[in-house]
N, C-alpha and C positions, 0 to 999 in steps of 0.2 A: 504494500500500500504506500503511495505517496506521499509527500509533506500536506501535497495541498488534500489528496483526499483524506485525511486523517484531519486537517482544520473543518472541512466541509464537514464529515461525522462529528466534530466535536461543537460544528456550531447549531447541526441540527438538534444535538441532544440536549444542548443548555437551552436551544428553543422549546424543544418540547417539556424540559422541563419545568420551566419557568411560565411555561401556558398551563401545565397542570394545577404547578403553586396557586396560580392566577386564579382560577376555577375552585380550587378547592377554598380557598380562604374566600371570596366571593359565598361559598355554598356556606361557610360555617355562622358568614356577619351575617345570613339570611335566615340562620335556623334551622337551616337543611341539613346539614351535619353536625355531630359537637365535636367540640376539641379532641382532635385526638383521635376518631375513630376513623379517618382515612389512612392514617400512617400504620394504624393496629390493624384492618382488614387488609393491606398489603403485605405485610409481614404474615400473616396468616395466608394469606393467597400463596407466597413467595416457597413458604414453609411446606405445605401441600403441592407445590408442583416444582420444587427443588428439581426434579429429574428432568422435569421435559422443556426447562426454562434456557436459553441460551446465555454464557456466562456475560455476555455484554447487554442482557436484557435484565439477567438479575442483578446488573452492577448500576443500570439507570432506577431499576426499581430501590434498589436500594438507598441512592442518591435522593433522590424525588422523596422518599420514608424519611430520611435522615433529616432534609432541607423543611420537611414540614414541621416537626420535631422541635424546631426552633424558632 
């Protein structure tokens, strides 16, 4: 993989993840989720499908769990 393709994946993933941030805190000021319960049903998802999850899929998951955490 290249310099520039490997910017390109990395700026797609701080996109995507930064639109899910965006969405979820959106969904918590609305009521629609409490604190905290989209980072725990990730981790539960993550946990349950440990095997068929690819390692750069569980490492955005993880990212995006982490980043809301805080």
């Amino acid at each position: 993989m290249s310099d520039d393709d490997r910017d390109v994946m990395k700026s797609m993933i701080e996109a995507n993840s930064a639109a899910i941030e965006v969405l979820v805190l959106c969904l918590e000021r609305n009521g629609v989720l409490e604190r905290g319960q989209y980072p725990e049903a990730l981790r539960a998802h993550m946990e349950v499908n440990i095997d068929s999850l690819s390692p750069m899929a569980t490492a955005l998951l993880a990212d995006i769990r982490e980043s809301l955490l805080h």
